[in-house]
C-alpha positions in Angstrom: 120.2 89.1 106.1 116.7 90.9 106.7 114.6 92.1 103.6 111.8 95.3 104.2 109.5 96.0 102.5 107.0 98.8 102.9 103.4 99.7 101.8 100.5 101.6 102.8 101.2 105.1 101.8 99.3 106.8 100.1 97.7 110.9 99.2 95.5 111.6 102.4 94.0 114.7 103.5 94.7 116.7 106.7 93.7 114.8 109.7 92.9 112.0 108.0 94.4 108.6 108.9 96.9 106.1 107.3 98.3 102.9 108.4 102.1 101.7 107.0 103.3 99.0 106.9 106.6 96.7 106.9 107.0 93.3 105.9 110.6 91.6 107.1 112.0 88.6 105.8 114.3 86.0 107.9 113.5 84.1 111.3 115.2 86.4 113.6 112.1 89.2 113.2 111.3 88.7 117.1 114.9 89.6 117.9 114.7 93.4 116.0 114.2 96.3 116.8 112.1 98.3 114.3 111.8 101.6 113.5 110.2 104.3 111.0 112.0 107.3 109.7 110.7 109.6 107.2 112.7 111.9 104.6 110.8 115.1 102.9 112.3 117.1 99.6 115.0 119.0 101.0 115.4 118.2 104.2 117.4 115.0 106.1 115.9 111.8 107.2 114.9 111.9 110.6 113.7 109.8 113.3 109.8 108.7 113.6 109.3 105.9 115.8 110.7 102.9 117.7 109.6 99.3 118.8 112.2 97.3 120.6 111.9 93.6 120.7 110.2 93.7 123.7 107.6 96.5 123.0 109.1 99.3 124.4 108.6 102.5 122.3 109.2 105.7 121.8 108.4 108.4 119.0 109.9 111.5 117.9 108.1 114.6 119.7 106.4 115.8 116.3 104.7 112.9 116.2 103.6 112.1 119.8 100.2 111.6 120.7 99.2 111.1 116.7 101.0 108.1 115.8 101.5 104.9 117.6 104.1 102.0 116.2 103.6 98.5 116.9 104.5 95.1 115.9 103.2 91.8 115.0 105.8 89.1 115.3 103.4 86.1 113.8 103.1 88.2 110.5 107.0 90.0 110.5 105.4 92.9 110.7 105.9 96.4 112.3 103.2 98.6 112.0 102.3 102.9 111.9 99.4 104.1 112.6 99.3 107.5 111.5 96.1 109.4 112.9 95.7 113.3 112.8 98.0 113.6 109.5 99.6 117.1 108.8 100.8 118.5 106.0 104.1 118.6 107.7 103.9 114.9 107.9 104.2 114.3 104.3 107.9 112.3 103.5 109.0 109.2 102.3 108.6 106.7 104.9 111.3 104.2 105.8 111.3 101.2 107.7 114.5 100.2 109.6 115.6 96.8 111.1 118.2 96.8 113.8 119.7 93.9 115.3 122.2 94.5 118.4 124.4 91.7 118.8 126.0 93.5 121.7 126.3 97.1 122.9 128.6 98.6 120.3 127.6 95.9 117.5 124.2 96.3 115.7 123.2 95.9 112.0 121.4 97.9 110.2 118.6 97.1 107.9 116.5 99.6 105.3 113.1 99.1 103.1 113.3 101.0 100.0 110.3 103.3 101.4 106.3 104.5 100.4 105.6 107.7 100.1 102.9 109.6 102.0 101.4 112.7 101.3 98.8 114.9 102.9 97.5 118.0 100.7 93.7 119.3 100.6 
């Protein structure tokens, strides 16, 4: 199984930056795809960002042009960058392991989250 663990979140100001991080466990990180989501009060968890296991990416349109995702597979690490923050960006962060054994087979992996927040 793969372990996540997140940090880096933190109370930032508007337009300020802020750099998450997530920390897998296992030997299979270079095999992932990783991904953030994000979850504010009252509202569902929805997509943020995506790294496939050969760096492709892509990020959900709120987002685009502010953030960038990446991934260091020495350290088992995906990485947000989080530049230009909004007050619209603040949510519980989540980090998410996938591992596609085939199309129509994947597993699923979740950290337990850090929580951002951007107020003045």
């Amino acid at each position: 199984q793969v372990q996540l663990v997140e940090s880096g979140g933190g109370l930032v100001q508007p337009g300020e930056s802020l750099r998450l991080s997530c920390a897998a466990s296992g030997s299979i990180f270079r095999f992932l795809t990783m991904a953030w989501y994000r979850q504010a009060p009252g509202k569902e968890r929805e997509f943020v960002a995506v790294i496939t296991s050969i760096g492709s990416t892509d990020y959900a349109d709120s987002v685009k042009g502010r953030f960038t995702i990446s991934r260091d597979n020495a350290k088992n690490q995906a990485l947000l960058q989080m530049n230009s923050l909004k007050p619209e960006d603040a949510a519980v962060y989540y980090c998410r392991a996938t591992f596609t054994r085939a199309v129509g087979s994947a597993s699923y992996y979740w950290g337990q989250g850090t929580q951002v927040t951007v107020s003045s």
